[in-house]
Structures are given as structure tokens and as C-alpha cells.
ZATORMAR-697352 format. One line per field, with one value per residue: chain; x, y, z of N, C-alpha, C, CB in turn; residue in three letters. Coordinates in steps of 0.02 Angstrom, whole numbers, plus 50000, padded with zeros to 5 digits. Glycine has a CB too. Layout:
REM ZATORMAR-697352
chain	(A/...)
npx	(X/...)
npy	(Y/...)
npz	(Z/...)
capx	(X/...)
capy	(Y/...)
capz	(Z/...)
cpx	(X/...)
cpy	(Y/...)
cpz	(Z/...)
cbpx	(X/...)
cbpy	(Y/...)
cbpz	(Z/...)
resn	(ALA/...)
END
This chain:
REM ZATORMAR-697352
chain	(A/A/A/A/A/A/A/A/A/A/A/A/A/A/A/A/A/A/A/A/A/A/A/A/A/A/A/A/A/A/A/A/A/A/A/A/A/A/A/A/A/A/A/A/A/A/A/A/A/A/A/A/A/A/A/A/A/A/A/A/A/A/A/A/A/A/A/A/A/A/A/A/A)
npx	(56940/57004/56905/56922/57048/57041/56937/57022/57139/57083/57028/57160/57185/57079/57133/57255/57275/57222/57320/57444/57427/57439/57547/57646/57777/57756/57721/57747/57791/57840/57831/57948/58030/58024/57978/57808/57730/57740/57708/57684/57783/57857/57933/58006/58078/58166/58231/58227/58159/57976/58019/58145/58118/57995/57964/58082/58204/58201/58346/58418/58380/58370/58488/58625/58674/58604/58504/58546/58559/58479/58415/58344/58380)
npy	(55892/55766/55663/55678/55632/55500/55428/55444/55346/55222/55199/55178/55065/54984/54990/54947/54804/54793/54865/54802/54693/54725/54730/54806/54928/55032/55151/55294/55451/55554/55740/55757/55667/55565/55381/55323/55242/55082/54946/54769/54711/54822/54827/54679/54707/54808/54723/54710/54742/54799/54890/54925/55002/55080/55270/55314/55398/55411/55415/55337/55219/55172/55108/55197/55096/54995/55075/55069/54943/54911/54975/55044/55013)
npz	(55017/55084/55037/54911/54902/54973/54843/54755/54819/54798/54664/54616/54659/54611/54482/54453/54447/54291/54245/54267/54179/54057/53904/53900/53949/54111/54218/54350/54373/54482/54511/54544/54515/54563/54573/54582/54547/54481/54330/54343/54231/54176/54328/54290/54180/54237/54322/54458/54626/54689/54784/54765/54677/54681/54772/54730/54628/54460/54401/54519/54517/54384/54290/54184/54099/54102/54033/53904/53875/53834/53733/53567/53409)
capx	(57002/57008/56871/56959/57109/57009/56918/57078/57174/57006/57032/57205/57194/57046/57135/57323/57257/57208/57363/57492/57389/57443/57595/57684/57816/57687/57762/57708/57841/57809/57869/58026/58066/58022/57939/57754/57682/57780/57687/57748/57820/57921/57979/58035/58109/58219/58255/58225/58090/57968/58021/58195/58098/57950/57998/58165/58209/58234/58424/58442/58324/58390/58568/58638/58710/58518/58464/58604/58594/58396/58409/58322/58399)
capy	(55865/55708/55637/55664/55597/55443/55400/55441/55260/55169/55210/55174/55010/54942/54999/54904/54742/54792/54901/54750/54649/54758/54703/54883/54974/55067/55213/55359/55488/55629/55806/55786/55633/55510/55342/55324/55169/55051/54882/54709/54726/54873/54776/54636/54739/54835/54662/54741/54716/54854/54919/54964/55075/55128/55305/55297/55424/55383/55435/55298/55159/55147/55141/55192/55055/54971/55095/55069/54884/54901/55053/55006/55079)
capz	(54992/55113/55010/54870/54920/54963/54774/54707/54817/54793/54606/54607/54699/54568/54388/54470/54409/54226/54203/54261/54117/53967/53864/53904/54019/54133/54274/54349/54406/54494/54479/54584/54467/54596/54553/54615/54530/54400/54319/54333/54149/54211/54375/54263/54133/54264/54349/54525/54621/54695/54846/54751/54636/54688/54792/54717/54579/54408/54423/54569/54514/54326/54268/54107/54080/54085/53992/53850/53830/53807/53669/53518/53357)
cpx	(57013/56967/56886/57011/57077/57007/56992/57102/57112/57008/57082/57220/57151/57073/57210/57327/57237/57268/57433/57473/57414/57531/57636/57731/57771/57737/57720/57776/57813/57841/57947/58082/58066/57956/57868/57703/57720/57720/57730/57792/57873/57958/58032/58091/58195/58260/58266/58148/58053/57989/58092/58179/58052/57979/58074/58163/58237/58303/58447/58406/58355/58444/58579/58658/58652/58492/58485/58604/58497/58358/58394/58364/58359)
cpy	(55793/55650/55606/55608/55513/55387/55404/55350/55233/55159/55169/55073/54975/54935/54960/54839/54740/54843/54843/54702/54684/54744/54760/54913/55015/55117/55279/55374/55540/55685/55803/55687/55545/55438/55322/55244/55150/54955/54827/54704/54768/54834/54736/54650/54768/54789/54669/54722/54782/54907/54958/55007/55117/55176/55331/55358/55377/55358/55346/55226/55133/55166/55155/55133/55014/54995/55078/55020/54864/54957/55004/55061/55106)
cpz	(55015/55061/54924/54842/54906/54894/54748/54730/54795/54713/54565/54611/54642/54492/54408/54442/54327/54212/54214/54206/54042/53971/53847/53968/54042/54194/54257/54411/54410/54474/54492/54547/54509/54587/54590/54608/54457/54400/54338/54266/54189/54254/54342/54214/54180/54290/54420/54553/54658/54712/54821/54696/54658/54756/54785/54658/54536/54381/54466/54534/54436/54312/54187/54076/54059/54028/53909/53819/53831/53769/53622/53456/53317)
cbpx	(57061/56977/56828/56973/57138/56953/56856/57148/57205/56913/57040/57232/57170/56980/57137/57333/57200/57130/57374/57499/57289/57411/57568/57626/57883/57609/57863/57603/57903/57799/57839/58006/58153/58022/57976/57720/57576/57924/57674/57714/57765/57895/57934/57992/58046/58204/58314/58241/58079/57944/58019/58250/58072/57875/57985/58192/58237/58221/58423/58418/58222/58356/58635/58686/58761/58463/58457/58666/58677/58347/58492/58227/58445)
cbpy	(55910/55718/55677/55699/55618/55467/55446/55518/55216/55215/55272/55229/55011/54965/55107/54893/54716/54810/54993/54715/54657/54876/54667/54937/55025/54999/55232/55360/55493/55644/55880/55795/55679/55544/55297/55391/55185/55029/54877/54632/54780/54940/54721/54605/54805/54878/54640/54829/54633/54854/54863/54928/55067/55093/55290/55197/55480/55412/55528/55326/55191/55156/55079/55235/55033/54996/55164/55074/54812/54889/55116/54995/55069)
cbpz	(55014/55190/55024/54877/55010/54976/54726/54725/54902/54823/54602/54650/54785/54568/54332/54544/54445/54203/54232/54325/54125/53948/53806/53900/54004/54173/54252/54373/54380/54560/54516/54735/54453/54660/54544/54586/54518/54420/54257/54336/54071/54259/54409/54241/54104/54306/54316/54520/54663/54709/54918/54740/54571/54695/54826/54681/54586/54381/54499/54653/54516/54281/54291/54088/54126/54137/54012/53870/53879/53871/53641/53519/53312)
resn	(UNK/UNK/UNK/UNK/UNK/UNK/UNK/UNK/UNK/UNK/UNK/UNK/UNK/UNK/UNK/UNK/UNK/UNK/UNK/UNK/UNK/UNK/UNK/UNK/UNK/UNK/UNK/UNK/UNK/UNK/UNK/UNK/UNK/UNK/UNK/UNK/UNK/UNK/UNK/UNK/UNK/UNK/UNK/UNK/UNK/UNK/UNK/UNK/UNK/UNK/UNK/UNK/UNK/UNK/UNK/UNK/UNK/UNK/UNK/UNK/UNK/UNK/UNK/UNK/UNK/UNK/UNK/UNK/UNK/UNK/UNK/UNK/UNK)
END
């Protein structure tokens, strides 16, 4: 499992640079709704900067009010 664990950051750490490069909101939430990895797009989008999202739930990290005045119809 350790080994695992391992390839998985090593994985994580090399694809971070080609997923901040794409022209898309990017996030990964876990089960309990808590944020794990967001792009720079995302960052910018929310207008926050990591450290107030990433570990943060969705709930806490984005307001409606965000979400409301960046609804598409």
C-alpha cells in the first residue's frame, strides 16, 4: 500500500502542470465533499487563493452568491 501511496503523489505532482494548462475549471472533491486539488482557472475563477480552498468543503469555500452571479442560462 505504501508504495502505492507513493506512485500515486509522484503521479500527482507530474500531471499538476498539464492540468493548470487547460482552458477549464479543474477540482477534485472527495467523498466528505472536501476539496483535494483545484487548477489555477478554478483559483482565479473563485477569486481566492489555495490555501482557502483546498481542504475546505465546497459549502465553505464557495458562496451562493458566487455561484449565482456565474450561472449561465
Amino acid at each position: 500500500m505504501k508504495a502505492n501511496k507513493k506512485t500515486t503523489h509522484k503521479e500527482n505532482i507530474e500531471i499538476k502542470p498539464a492540468i493548470n494548462t487547460l482552458p477549464a475549471l479543474i477540482a477534485y472533491v472527495d467523498k466528505d465533499q472536501r476539496y483535494k486539488y483545484v487548477n489555477e482557472k478554478y483559483i482565479n475563477w473563485l477569486g481566492k487563493s489555495a490555501e482557502d480552498i483546498i481542504g475546505h468543503t465546497v459549502c465553505e469555500a464557495v458562496s451562493y452568491t458566487h455561484l449565482r452571479a456565474h450561472e449561465t442560462s
